[in-house]
KOLDO-227310 format. One line per 3 residues: their letters; for each residue x, y, z of C-alpha. Coordinates in steps of 0.02 Angstrom, whole numbers, plus 50000, padded with zeros to 5 digits. Layout:
a = X/Y/Z ~ ...
END
This chain:
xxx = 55979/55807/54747 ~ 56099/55956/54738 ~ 56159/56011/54552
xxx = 56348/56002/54541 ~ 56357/55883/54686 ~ 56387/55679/54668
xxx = 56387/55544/54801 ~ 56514/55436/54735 ~ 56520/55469/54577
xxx = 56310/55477/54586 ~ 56178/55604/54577 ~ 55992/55631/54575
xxx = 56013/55716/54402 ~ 56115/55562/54316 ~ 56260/55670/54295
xxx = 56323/55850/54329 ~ 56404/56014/54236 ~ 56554/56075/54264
xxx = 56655/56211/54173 ~ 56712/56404/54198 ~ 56586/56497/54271
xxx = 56476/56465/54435 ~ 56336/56458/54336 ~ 56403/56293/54255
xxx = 56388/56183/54436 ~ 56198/56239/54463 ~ 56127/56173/54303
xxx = 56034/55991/54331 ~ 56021/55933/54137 ~ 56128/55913/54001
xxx = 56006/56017/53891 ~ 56028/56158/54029 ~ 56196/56148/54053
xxx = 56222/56141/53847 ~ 56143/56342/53868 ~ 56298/56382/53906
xxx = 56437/56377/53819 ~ 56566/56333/53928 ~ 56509/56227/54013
xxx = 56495/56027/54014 ~ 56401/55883/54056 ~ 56504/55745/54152
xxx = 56382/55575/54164 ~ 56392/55507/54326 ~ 56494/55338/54301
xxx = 56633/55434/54238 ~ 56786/55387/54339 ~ 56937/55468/54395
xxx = 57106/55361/54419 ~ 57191/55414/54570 ~ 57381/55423/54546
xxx = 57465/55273/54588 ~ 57556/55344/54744 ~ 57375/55376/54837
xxx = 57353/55292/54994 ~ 57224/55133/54993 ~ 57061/55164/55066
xxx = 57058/55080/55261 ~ 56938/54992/55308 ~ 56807/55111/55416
xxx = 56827/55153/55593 ~ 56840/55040/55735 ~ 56697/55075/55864
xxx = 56738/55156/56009 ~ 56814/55046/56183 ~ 56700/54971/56298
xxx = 56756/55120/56439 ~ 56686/55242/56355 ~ 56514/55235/56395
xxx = 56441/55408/56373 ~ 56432/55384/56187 ~ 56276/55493/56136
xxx = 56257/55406/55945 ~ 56207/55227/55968 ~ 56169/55093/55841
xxx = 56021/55007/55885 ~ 56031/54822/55811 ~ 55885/54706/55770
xxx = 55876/54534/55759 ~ 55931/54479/55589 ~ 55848/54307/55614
xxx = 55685/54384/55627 ~ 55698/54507/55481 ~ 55590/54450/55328
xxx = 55653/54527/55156 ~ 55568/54666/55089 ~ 55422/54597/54962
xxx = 55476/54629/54796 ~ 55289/54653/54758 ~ 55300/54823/54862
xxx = 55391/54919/54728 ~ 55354/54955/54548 ~ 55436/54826/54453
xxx = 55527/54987/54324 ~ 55579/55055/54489 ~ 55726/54916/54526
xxx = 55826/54874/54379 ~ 55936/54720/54431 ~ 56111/54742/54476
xxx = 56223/54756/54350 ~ 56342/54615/54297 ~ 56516/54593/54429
xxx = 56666/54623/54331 ~ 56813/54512/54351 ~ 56918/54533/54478
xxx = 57096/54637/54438 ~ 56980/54713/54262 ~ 56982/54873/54213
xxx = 56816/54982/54134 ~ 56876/55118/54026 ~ 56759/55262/54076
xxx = 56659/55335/53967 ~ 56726/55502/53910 ~ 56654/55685/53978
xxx = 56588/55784/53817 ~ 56699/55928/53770 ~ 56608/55994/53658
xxx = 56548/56138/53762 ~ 56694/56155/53858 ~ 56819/56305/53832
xxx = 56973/56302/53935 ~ 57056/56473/53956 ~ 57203/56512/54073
xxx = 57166/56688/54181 ~ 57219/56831/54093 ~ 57257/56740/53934
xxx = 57137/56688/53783 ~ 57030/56754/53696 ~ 56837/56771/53773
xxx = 56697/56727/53720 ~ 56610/56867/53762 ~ 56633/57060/53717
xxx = 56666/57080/53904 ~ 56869/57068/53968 ~ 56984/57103/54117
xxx = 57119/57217/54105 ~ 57213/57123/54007 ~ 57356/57085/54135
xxx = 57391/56898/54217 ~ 57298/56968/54375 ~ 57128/57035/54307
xxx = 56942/56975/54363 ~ 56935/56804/54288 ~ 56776/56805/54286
xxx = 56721/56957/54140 ~ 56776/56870/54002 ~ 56608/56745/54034
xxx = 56497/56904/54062 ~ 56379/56895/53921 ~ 56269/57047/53981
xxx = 56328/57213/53924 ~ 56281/57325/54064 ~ 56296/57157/54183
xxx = 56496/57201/54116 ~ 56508/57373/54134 ~ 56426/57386/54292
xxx = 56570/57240/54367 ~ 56744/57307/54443 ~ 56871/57288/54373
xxx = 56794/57235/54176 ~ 56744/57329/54046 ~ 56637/57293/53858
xxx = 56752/57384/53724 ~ 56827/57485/53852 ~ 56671/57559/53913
xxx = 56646/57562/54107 ~ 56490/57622/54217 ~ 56638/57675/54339
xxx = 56720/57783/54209 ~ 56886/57636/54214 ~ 56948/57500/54313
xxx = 57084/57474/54457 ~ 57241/57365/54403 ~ 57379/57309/54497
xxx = 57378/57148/54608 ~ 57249/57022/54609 ~ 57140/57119/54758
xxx = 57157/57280/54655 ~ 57038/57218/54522 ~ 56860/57206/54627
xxx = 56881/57394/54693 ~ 56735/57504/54599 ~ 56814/57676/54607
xxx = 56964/57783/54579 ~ 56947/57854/54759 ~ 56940/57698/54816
xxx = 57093/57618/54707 ~ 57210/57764/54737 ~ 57176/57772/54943
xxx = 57218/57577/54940 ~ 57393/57641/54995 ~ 57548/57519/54970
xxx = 57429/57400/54864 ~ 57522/57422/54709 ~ 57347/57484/54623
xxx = 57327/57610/54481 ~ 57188/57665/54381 ~ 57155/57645/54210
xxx = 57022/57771/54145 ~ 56904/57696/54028 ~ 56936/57695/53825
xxx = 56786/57750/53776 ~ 56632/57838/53847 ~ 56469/57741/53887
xxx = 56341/57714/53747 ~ 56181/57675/53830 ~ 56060/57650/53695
xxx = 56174/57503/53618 ~ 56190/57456/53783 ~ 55987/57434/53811
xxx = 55984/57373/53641 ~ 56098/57216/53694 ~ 56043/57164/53865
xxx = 55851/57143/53763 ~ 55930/57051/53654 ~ 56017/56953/53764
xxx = 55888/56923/53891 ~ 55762/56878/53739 ~ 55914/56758/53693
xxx = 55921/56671/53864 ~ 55736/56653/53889 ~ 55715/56551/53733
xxx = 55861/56443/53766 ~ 55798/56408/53930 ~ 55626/56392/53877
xxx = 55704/56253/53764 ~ 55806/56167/53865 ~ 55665/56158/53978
xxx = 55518/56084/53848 ~ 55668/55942/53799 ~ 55663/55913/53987
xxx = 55498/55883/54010 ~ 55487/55797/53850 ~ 55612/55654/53897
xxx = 55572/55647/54078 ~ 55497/55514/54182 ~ 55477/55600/54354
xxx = 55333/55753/54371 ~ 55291/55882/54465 ~ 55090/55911/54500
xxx = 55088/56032/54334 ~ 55043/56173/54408 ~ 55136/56357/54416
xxx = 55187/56311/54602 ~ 55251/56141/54565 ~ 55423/56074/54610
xxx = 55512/56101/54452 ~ 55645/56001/54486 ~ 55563/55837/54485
xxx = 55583/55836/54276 ~ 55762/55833/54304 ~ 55777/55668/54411
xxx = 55805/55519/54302 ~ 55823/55396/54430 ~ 55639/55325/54477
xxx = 55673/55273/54662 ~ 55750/55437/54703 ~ 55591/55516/54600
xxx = 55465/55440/54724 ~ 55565/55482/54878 ~ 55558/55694/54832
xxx = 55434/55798/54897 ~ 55301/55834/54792 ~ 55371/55732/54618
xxx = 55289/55565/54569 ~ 55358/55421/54444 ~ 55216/55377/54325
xxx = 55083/55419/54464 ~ 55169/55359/54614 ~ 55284/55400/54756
xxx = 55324/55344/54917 ~ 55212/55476/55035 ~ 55065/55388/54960
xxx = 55040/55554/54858 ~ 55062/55753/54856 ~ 55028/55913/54927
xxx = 54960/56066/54784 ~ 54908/56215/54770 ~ 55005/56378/54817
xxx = 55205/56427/54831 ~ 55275/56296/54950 ~ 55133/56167/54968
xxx = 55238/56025/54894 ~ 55356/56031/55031 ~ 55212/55958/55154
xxx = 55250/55765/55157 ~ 55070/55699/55198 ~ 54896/55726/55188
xxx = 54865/55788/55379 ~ 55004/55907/55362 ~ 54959/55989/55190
xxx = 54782/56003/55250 ~ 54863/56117/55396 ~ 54908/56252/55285
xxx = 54789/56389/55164 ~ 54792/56343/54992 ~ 54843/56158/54977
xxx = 54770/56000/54950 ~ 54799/55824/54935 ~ 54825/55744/54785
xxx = 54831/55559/54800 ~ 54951/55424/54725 ~ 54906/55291/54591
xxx = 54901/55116/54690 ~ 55049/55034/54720 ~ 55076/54879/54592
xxx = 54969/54714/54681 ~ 55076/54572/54686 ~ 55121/54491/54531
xxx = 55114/54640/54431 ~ 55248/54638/54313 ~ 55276/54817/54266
xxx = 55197/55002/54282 ~ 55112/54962/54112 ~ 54994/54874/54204
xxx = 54930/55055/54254 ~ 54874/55133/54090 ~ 54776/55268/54215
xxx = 54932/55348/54288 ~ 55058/55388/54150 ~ 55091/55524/54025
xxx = 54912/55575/53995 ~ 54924/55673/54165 ~ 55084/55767/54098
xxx = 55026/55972/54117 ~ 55002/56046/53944 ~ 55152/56158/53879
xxx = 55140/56334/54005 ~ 55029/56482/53915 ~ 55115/56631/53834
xxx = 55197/56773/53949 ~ 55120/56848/54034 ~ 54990/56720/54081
xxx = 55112/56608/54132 ~ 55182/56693/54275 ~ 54986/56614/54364
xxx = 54933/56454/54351 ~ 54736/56419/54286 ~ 54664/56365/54455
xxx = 54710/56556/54535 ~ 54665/56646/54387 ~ 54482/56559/54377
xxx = 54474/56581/54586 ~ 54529/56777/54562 ~ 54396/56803/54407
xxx = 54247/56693/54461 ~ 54194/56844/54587 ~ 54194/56721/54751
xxx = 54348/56793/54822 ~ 54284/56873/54980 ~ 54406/56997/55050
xxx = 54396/56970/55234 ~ 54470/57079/55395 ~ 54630/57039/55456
xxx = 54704/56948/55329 ~ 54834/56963/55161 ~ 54777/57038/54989
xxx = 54824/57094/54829 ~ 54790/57244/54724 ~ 54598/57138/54697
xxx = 54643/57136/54488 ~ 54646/56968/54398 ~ 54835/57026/54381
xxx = 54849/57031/54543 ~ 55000/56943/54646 ~ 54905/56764/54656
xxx = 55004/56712/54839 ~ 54959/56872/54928 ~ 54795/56793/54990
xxx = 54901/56626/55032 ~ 55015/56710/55159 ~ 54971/56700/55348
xxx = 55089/56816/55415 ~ 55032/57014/55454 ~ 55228/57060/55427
xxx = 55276/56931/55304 ~ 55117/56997/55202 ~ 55161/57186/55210
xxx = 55335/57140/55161 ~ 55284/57044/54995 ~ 55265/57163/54829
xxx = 55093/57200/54789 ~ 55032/57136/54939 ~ 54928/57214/55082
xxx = 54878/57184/55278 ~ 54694/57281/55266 ~ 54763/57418/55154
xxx = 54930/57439/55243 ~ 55108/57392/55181 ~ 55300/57435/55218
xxx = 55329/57473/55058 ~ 55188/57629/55050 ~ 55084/57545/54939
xxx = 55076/57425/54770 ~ 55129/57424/54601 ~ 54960/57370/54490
xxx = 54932/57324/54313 ~ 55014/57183/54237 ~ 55081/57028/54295
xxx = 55243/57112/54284 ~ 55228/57252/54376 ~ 55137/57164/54549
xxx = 55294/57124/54592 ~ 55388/57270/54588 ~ 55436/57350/54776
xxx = 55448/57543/54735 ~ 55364/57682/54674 ~ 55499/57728/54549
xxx = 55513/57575/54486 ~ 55353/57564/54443 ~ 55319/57710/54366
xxx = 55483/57667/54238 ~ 55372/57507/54168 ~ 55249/57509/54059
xxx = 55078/57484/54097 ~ 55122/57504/54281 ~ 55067/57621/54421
xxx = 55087/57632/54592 ~ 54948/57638/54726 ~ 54975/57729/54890
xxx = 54929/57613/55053 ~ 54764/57666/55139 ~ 54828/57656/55303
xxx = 54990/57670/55413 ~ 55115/57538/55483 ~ 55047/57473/55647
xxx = 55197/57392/55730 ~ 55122/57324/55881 ~ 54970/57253/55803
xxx = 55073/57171/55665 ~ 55194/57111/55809 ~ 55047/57044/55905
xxx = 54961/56950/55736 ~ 55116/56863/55695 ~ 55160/56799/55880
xxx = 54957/56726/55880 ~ 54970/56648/55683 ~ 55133/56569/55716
xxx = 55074/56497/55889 ~ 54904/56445/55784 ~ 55026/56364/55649
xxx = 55125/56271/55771 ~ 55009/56205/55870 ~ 54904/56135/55684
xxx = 55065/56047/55632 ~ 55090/55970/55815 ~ 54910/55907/55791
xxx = 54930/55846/55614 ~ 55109/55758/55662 ~ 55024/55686/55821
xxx = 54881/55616/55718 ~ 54996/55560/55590 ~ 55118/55460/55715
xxx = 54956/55381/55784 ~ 54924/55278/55622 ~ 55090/55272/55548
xxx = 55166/55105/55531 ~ 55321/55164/55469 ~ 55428/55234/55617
xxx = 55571/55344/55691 ~ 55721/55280/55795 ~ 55631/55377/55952
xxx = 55712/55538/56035 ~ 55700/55724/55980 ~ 55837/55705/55826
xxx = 55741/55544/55748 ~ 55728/55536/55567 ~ 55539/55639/55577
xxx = 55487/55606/55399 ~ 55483/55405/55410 ~ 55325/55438/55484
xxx = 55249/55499/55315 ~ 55310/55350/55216 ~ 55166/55239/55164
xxx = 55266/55102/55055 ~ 55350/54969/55169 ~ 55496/54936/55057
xxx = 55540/55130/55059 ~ 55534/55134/55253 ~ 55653/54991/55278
xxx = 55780/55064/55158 ~ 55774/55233/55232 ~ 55895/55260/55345
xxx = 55842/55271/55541 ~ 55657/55199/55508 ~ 55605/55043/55545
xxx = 55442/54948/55498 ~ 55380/54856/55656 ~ 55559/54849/55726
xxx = 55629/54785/55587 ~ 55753/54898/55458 ~ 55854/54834/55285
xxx = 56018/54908/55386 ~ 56003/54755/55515 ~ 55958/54913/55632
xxx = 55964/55102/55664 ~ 56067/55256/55735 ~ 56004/55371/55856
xxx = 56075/55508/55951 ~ 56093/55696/55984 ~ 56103/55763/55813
xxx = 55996/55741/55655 ~ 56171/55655/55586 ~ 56145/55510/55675
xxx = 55976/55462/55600 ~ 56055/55485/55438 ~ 56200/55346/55473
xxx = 56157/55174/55389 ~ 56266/55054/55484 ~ 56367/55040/55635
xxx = 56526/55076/55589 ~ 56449/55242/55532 ~ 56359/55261/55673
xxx = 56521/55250/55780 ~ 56618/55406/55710 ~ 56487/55515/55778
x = 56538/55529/55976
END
């Protein structure tokens, strides 16, 4: 599930993007990763031949020997005579392609080729970039400027410059570790580096600089705004549609990965039996006990699971693409979803002792009122603990501005102004709060967990490090294939690994089990 990561050649995302900058390996679509241009979108199947001198894989390790007996991981088998398949009938039909066809022993697949398109290869310190930003021009400058596409985001950056304008008045040259120091002092007193400083070419021009970094930012928006509606357009797994969903559910293409991620569902269905909506970090809660625990959220449940014989998901027309959220409102709307902005205006939002708030606008910051925590609530922009917060006070007016932390920031946006706290800081009873919500917190989870375990028939390995989330999977076929769960003893592994760290649940055979001591 992590952009720029595979598993063998696999990932969540079908594929991932690679290229020159950082930015490149955290994109999760080809239509995001085509934003930038270079970068490139490798589909996962893509193989790499090993030179012909690499070392065969061996086959995995032996288990320990019989003397040593304090082994902490342990694979716990189960009868494989006893262990009925998993019912076909258990998982949507769309949701388990069949295998594909064996190729013939000693055949080669050529793999498909990685687009280039994209993809600009330049050496460090030579090329031509493909932005106004460079280095120093020498075979050790900052690789990196010449991918800088924000003007001030250059000149602002040691060791680059944008036409030979620099916010540091020049740039230090010399070795390699010259190039990320920000100031003549600093360059000069580096003594026996080898670094000198170059003053800059020209002097700064601000307004031109302004004028670009709109234009860029304006530039960026759209092309992420774009990439995003293609997305959505071609995807198959969803979020719940609201402002606070998980928006990286559109991205998964694979359906059986798409029902086994927090708050994402394939046409209506995942394996928690549903999700958890509402405010910022509700669709991390895996069940319906749990998300009840916490301000905010609510349960949204799952389309039924396909009866048996069903052949496909077409047999339900109730869960599919008519549930897809509409296209987000303009800016600045869309920074809050519909539910908070009807709560905030419908004049039922009853501002109670002891607890977080926002400036009380319909702009206001729509998670103040979600937050629990006396400190955490004081510490959030344009939030406030009965009038009081660390940062003095609030910036109100737009949807912009809540969420700005000082008073001089504020006052340098338009529309914006800051309001002063109403009362002072109060350490110890802030101190106090917290250390009573988070005791009040932890002991509602504990209950919802305990009540959840009690009618569970999916189930851990046992112990403190068991696999805690096989408890919230409702589907049968999804608990035997996740590793350390088992449905009424019995697993799709032939067993289970359990142990004294959360990598032992994770193991899904012995062998694998084993390495762990």
């Amino acid at each position: 599930l992590t952009p720029g990561c595979n598993l063998n050649g696999q990932s969540a995302y079908g594929g991932w993007c690679q290229g020159q900058t950082p930015l490149c390996a955290a994109q999760a679509s080809p239509s995001m990763c085509a934003v930038y241009a270079t970068c490139s979108w490798i589909p996962q199947g893509t193989t790499v031949v090993a030179p012909a001198t690499a070392a065969p894989l061996t086959a995995a390790p032996a288990a320990p020997a019989a003397a040593a007996t304090a082994l902490v991981a342990t694979a716990i088998a189960v009868p494989r005579t006893v262990a009925p398949a998993a019912p076909a009938s258990t998982l949507p039909a769309a949701a388990t392609p069949p295998p594909p066809a064996a190729a013939a022993q000693g055949a080669t697949t050529a793999a498909p080729a990685a687009p280039t398109a994209n993809l600009v290869v330049l050496q460090v310190g030579t090329g031509s970039s493909p932005c106004a930003c460079t280095g120093d021009g020498t075979p050790t400058e900052d690789p990196n400027c010449k991918y800088n596409p924000s003007r001030s985001g250059c000149t602002w950056s040691p060791g680059c410059n944008w036409d030979g304008e620099s916010h540091f008045g020049g740039w230090c040259s010399g070795a390699s570790s010259c190039v990320y120091t920000s100031g003549e002092t600093a360059c000069l007193g580096a003594a026996g580096s080898g670094c000198h400083w170059v003053p800059a070419t020209r002097p700064l021009n601000m307004t031109a600089e302004e004028e670009a970094d709109a234009s860029g930012a304006a530039q960026s928006l759209t092309a992420a705004n774009d990439a995003n509606a293609r997305a959505l357009a071609a995807a198959t797994c969803f979020g719940d549609g609201s402002a606070t969903q998980n928006v990286m559910c559109m991205y998964i293409p694979d359906s059986n990965m798409c029902m086994s991620t927090m708050g994402c569902n394939y046409h209506g269905q995942n394996s928690f039996g549903g999700w958890c909506t509402g405010s910022a970090g509700c669709f991390e809660l895996p069940g319906l006990l749990m998300c009840g625990t916490m301000p905010g959220c609510s349960w949204k449940a799952a389309a039924p699971v396909a009866p048996t014989g069903a052949a496909s998901l077409a047999a339900h027309p109730a869960a599919p693409l008519a549930a897809l959220p509409a296209a987000p409102p303009a800016a600045p709307a869309s920074l809050i979803d519909d539910k908070h902005l009807a709560y905030i205006q419908s004049g039922q939002v009853q501002r109670q002792p002891g607890s977080c708030q926002g400036d009380g606008t319909p702009f206001e910051n729509p998670n103040c009122r979600f937050n629990p925590s006396e400190s955490g609530c004081a510490w959030s922009p344009g939030c406030n603990w009965d009038g009081a917060s660390h940062f003095g006070g609030w910036c109100s007016g737009s949807l912009s501005c809540v969420y700005t932390s000082q008073p001089s920031m504020c006052a340098a946006m338009a529309g914006c102004h800051w309001v002063n706290a109403t009362r002072q800081i109060n350490i110890a009873e802030e101190q106090t709060t917290d250390a009573a919500a988070a005791a009040e917190t932890a002991r509602s989870f504990g209950a919802a967990d305990a009540a959840q375990r009690a009618v569970a028939t999916c189930q851990g390995g046992g112990g403190a490090m068991e696999n805690s989330y096989c408890y919230y999977i409702s589907i049968d076929s999804y608990c035997l294939l996740t590793p350390g769960c088992n449905l009424n003893g019995q697993s799709a592994y032939g067993g289970w690994c359990q142990g004294q760290t959360p990598l032992c649940a994770a193991q899904a055979s012995p062998s694998m089990c084993a390495v762990y001591a």
